[in-house]
C-alpha positions in Angstrom: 11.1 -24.9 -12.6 8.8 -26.0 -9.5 11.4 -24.8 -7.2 11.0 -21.4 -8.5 8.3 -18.4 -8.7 6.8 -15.0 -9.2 5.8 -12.9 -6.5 3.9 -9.4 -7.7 3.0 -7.0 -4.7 0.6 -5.2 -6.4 0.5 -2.0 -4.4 -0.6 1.7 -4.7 1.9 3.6 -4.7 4.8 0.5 -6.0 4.3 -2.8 -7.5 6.7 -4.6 -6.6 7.9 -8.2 -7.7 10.7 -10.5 -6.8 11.9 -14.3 -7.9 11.2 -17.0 -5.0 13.9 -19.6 -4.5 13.6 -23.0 -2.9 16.7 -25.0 -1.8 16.7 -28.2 0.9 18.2 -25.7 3.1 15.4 -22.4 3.3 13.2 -20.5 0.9 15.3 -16.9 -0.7 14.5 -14.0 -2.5 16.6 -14.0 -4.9 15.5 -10.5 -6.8 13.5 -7.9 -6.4 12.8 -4.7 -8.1 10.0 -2.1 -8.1 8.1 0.3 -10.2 5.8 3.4 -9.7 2.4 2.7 -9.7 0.1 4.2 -12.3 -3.6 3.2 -13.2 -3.8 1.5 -9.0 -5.1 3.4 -6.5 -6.5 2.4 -2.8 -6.1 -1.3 -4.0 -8.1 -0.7 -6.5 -7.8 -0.3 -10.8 -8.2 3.0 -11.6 -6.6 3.5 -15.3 -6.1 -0.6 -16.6 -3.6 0.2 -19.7 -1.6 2.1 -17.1 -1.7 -0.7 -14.7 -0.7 -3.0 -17.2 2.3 -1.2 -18.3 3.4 -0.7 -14.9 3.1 -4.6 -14.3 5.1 -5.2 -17.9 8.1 -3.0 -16.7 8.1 -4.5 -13.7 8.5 -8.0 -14.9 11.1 -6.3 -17.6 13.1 -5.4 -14.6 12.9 -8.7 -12.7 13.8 -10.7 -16.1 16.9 -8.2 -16.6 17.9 -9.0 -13.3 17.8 -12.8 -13.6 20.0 -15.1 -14.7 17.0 -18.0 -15.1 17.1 -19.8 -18.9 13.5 -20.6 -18.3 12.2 -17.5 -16.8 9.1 -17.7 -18.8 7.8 -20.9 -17.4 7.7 -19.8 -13.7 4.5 -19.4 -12.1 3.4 -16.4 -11.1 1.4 -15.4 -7.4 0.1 -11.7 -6.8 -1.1 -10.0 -3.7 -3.8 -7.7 -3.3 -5.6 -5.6 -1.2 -8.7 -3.1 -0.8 -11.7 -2.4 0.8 -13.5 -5.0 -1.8 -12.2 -7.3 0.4 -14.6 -9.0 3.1 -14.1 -11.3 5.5 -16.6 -13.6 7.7 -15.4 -15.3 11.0 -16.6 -18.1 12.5 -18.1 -20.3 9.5 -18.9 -24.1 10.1 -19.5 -26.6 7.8 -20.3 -30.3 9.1 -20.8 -33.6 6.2 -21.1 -37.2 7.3 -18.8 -40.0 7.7 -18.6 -43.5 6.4 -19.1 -45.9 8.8 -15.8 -47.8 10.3 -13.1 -45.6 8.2 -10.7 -43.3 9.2 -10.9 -39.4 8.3 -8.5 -38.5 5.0 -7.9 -35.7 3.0 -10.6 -36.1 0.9 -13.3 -35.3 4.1 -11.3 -32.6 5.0 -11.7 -31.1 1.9 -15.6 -32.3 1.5 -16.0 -30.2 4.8 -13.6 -27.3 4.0 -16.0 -27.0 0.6 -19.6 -27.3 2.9 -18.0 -24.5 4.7 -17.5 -22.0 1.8 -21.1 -22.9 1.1 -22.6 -21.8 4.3 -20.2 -18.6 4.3 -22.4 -15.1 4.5 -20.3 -13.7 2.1 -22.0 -11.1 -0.9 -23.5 -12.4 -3.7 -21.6 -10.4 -6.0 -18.2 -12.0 -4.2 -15.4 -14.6 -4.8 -13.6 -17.0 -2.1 -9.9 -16.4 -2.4 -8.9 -18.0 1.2 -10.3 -20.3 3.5 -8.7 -21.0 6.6 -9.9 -23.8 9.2 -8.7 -23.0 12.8 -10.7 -25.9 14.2 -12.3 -29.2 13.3 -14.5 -31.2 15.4 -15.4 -34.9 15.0 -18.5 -35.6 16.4 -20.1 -33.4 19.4 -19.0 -30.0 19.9 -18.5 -31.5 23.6 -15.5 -33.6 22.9 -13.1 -30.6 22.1 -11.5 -29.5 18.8 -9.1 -31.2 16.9 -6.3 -29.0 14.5 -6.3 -32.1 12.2 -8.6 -34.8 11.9 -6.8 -37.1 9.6 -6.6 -41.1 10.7 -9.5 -40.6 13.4 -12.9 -42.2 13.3 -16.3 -40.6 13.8 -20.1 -40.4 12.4 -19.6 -36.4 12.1 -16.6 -34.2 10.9 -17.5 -30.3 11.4 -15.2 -27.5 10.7 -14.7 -23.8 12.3 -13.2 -21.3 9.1 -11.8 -18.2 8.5 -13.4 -17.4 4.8 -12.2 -13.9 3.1 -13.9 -13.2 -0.4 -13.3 -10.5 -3.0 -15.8 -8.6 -4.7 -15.5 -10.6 -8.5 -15.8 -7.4 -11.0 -12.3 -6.0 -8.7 -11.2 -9.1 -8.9 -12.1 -9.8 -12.7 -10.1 -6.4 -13.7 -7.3 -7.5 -11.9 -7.2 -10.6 -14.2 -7.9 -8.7 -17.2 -4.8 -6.5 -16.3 -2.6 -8.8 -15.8 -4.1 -10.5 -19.0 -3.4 -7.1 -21.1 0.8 -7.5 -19.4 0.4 -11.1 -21.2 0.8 -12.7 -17.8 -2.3 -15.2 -18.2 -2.4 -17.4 -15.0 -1.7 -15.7 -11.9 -2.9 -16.9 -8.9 -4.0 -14.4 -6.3 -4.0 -13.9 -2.5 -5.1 -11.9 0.2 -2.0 -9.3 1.2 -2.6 -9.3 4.8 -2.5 -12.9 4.7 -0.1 -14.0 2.9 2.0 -11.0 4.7 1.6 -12.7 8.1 3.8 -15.7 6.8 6.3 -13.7 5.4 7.1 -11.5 8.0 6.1 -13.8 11.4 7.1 -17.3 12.2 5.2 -20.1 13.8 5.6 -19.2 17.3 4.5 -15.4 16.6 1.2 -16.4 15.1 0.7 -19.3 18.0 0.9 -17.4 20.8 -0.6 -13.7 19.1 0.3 -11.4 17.0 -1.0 -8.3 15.6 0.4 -7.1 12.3 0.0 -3.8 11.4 1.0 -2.8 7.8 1.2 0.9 6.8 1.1 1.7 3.1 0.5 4.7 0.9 -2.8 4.7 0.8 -4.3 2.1 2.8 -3.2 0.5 6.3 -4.2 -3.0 7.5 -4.8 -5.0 10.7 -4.4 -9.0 10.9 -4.5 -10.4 14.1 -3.6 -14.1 15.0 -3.8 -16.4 17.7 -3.3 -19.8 18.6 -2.0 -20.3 15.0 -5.3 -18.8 13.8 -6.6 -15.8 12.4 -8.4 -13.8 15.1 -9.6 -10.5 12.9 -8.3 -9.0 9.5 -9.3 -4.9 8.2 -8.4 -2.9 5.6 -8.7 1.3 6.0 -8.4 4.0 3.5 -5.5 5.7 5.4 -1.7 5.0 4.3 1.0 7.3 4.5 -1.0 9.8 2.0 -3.6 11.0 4.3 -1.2 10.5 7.5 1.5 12.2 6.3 2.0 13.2 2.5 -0.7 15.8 2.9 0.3 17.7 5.5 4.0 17.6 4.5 2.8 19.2 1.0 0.8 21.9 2.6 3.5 23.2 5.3 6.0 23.1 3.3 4.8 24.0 -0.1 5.9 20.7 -1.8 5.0 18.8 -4.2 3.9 15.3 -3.6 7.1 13.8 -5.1 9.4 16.1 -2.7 6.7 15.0 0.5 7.7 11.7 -0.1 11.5 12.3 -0.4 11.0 14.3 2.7 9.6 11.4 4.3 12.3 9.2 3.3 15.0 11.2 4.7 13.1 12.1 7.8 13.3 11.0 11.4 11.3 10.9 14.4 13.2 13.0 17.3 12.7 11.0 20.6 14.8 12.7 23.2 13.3 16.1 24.6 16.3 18.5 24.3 17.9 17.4 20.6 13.9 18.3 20.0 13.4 21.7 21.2 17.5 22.2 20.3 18.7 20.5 16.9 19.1 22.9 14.2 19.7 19.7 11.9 17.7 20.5 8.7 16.9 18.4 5.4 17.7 19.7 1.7 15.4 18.8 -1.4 16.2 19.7 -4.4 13.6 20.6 -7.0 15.0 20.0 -10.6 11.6 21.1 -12.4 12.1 24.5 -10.6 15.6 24.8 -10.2 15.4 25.4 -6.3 16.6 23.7 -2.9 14.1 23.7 -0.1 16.1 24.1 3.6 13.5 22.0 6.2 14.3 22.3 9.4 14.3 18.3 11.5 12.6 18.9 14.4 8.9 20.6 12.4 8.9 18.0 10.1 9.7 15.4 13.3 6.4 17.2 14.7 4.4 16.4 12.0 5.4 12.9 11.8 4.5 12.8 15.8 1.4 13.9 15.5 0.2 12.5 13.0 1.1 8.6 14.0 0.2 9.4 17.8 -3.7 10.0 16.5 -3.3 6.7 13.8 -2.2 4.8 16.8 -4.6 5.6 19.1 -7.1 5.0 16.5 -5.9 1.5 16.2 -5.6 1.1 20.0 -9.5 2.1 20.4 -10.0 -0.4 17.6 -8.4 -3.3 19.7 -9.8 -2.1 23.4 -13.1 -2.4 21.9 -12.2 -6.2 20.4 -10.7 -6.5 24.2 -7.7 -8.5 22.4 -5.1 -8.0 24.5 -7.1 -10.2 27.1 -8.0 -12.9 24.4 -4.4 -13.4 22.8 -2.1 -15.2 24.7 1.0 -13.2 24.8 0.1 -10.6 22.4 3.0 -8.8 20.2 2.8 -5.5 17.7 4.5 -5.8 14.4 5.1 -2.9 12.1 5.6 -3.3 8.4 5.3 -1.8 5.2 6.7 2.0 4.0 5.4 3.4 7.4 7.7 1.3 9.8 10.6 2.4 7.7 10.4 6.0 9.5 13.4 6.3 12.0 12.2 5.9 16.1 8.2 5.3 15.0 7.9 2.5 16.8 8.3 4.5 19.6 5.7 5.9 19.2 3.4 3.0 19.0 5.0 1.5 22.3 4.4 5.0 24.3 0.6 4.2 22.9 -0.3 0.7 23.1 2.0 0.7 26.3 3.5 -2.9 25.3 6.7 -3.7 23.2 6.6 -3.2 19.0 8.7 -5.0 16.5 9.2 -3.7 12.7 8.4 -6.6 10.9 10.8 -7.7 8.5 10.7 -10.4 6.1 11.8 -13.8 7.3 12.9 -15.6 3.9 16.8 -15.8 3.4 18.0 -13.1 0.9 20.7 -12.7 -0.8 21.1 -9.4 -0.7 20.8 -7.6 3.0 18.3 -4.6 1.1 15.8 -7.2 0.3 15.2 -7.3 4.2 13.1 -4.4 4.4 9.3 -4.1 6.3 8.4 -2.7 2.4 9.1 -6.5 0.8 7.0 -8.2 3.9 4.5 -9.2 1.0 6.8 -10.3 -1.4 8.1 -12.8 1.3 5.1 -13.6 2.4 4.2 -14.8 -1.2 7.0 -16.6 -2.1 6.9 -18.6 1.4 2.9 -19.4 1.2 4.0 -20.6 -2.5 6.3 -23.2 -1.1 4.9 -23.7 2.7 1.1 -23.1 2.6 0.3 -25.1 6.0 -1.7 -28.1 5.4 -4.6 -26.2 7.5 -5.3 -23.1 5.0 -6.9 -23.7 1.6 -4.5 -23.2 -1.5 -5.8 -23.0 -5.2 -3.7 -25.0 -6.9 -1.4 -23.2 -9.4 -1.8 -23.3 -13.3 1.1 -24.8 -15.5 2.1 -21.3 -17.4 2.5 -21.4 -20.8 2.5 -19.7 -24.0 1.1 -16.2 -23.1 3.4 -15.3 -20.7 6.3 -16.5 -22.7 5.4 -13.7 -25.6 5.7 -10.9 -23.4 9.3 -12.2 -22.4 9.5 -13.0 -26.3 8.9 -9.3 -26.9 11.2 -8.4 -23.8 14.1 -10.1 -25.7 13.4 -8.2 -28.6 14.5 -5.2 -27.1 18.1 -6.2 -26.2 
């Protein structure tokens, strides 16, 4: 089953999870499904029996929706997020080189390792992704190299990208996936792995910046050159943006905010905003009662709210001065926030350049898998199968019998 995998988006307000496909032809999703996050908040574990029971439905949902015989043996990648999560620019490692032998793989892994040694990451911190932008064989003064491999030197130094996790987060995410009886998982850095699934080669050559909008936390990963430039994680999704004041003007609950948001739409054109009488309907079931929402207050909210979150990202990015070091820079918008109608006009009136909603680029076979909310999920299934021979990749773990008893138990039920 080395054709197939396991993608888990573990997010805050859904994990989501979906099976990767690999034909000679392209990579697919072929499934995906999603459930309500309880016991995960701000990337973090908050409740770990709750977490775990809402990663056991989910992979009760993706196994009902297969038609795989041998579902149990596929591996499984997750992707994560959170301020835990720290990243360090501009590492070098350098080792020495036999005399009158090319470079292999084996130096560029001796020097990719030197490099995670000399990282100024926390003590109390893990190495989940390296990524080497340049290598140099050598003196600094002959220029950089994106793969040494087959040419001869006395030096080989390397330039890396190194992200690390703080290990007690990332030891409780283990330990809930370990109480859902999924026992190897290997994990990876969301906005990372997000930047493969949702922009091609050419994007991240000549410069991207992927902005990802969640419920409760937003990220930033900039690339350039086919490297990463910068990567940050904030406290501040869709639940401080939006959720909050939706709730408070219009007396809702949080449930009802976020149908409101789902229905909603940004007004762009001046008249249909100071005229349209259009209004939204939710319906309250606890209570028994319809709330009448008029369009264009709610299509206020959302306006002001995003202009301020984008001009907090734009003073973010002057102050990098990136538009002047990335080639031909691009915005990308993904995750639950890009799914709001006309935002992205917003962010063009305020970075005063074009934006794209990023959507995943893997083939699906189903046209509502191609959504900015699955960018992860993509992204996942496509570093599985086409992690570039530049970036680090732990090597997966053969799964076996523990993950196989909670689809034992799955079967049970049926």
């Amino acid at each position: 089953m080395k054709d197939y995998v396991i993608a888990i988006d573990v997010g805050s307000g859904f994990v989501k999870a979906a099976i990767g496909r690999r034909t000679p032809a392209s990579i697919e999703m072929i499934s995906v499904v999603e459930e309500k996050a309880a016991g995960i908040e701000r990337g973090l574990i908050t409740d770990g029996p709750q977490a775990a029971e809402t990663i056991r439905k989910v992979i009760h949902k993706l196994y009902e929706s297969s038609t795989l015989e041998k579902f149990e043996y596929l591996n499984v990648v997750a992707g994560i997020s959170g301020k835990s999560i720290f990243s360090s620019s501009n590492v070098e490692g350098m080792i020495s080189l036999r005399d009158n032998k090319p470079i292999d793989e084996k130096d560029v892994q001796k020097v990719i390792e030197q490099a995670k040694t000399m990282a100024n990451i926390p003590n109390d911190h893990e190495i989940v992704y390296v990524h080497p932008y340049a290598f140099i064989v050598d003196k600094p003064e002959t220029g950089t190299v994106r793969n040494p491999v087959g040419m001869y030197g006395k030096s080989l130094r390397v330039r890396a990208y190194i992200i690390s996790v703080d290990s007690n987060v990332l030891r409780n995410f283990r330990s809930v996936f370990n109480a859902a009886e999924i026992g190897d998982v290997d994990f990876y850095f969301n906005p990372i792995v997000e930047s493969y699934g949702v922009l091609d080669e050419e994007d991240r050559s000549e410069g991207a910046i992927l902005i990802d909008i969640g419920r409760d936390l937003f990220y930033i990963t900039i690339w350039n050159r086919g490297s990463i430039y910068y990567t940050n994680v904030e406290e501040e999704g869709l639940s401080r943006l939006l959720l909050r004041d939706l709730m408070a003007k219009f007396s809702l609950t949080r449930e009802l905010a976020e149908d409101l948001l789902m229905k909603a739409r940004l007004l762009v054109d001046e008249d249909d905003y100071y005229n349209i009488d259009e209004n939204i309907e939710l319906v309250d079931r606890r209570k028994g009662v319809v709330h009448t929402i008029p369009l264009n207050s709610v299509s206020a909210i959302i306006a002001e709210n995003f202009d301020r979150f984008f001009n907090s990202v734009k003073n973010q990015l002057d102050k990098m001065d990136v538009y002047n070091k990335l080639d031909r820079p691009q915005i990308y918008l993904t995750g639950g926030g890009a799914l709001i109608e006309n935002v992205y006009v917003i962010a063009e009136n305020t970075f005063q350049m074009g934006v794209t909603i990023g959507y995943p680029n893997t083939d699906v076979l189903d046209e509502s898998y191609r959504n900015p909310r699955y960018g992860v999920l993509s992204g996942l299934i496509r570093y599985y199968f086409e992690a570039p021979n530049t970036t680090h990749k732990t090597p997966s773990v053969s799964r076996g019998g523990i993950f196989k008893t909670l689809i034992d138990r799955i079967k049970e039920l049926f």
